[in-house]
C-alpha positions in Angstrom: 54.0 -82.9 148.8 50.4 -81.6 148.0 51.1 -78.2 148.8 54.1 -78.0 146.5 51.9 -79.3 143.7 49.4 -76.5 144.5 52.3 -74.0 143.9 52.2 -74.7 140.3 48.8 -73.8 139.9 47.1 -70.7 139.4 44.4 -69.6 141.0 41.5 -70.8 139.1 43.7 -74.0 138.7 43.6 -74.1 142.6 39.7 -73.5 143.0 38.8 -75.9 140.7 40.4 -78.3 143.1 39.0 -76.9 146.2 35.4 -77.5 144.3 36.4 -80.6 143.1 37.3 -81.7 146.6 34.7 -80.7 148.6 32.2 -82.1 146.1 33.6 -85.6 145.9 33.9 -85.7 149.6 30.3 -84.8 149.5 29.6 -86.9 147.6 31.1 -89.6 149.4 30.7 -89.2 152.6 34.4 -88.4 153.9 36.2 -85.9 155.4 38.7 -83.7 153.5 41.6 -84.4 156.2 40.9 -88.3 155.8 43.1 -91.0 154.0 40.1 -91.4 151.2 40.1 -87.5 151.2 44.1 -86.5 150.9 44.2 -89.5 148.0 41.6 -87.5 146.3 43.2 -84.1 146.7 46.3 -85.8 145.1 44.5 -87.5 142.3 42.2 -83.9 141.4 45.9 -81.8 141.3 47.1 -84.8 139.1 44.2 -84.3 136.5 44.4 -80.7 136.9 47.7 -80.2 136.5 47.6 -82.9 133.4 44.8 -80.0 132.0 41.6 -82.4 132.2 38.3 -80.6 131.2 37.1 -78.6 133.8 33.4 -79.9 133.6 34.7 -83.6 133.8 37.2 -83.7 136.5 34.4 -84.9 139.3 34.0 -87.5 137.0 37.6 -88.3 135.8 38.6 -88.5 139.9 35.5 -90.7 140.7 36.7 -92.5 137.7 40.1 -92.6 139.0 39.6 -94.0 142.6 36.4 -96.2 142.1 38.6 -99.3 142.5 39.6 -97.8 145.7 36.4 -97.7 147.1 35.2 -100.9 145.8 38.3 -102.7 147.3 37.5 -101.2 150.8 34.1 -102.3 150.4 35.2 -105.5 150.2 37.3 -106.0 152.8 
């Protein structure tokens, strides 16, 4: 399903992601072929599909799946 979202995008569009990605995996310590890192790649083509600001999508997907984290954290 990812990869026909990715077909809609062009090819900045598609490198934003790919930057997006790798820095909030970074960021947070996962792996890009994880669970926490394929919910991510959905979320980022979400907000760049839905034309979020290119300078706050990092934030706007940390945003997005805080609550995610924090309920793993817990359990």
């Amino acid at each position: 399903m990812m990869l026909q979202s990715l077909i809609y995008l062009s090819e900045d569009e598609i490198e934003l992601v790919t930057a997006t990605i790798n820095d909030w995996c970074r960021v947070n310590n996962c792996a890009i072929d994880s669970t926490e890192g394929r919910c991510a790649l959905t979320a980022a083509i979400d907000l760049v599909q839905n034309k979020h600001g290119e300078s706050r999508i990092l934030e706007e997907l940390t945003a997005r799946l805080a609550p995610q984290a924090d309920q793993g954290a817990q359990q």
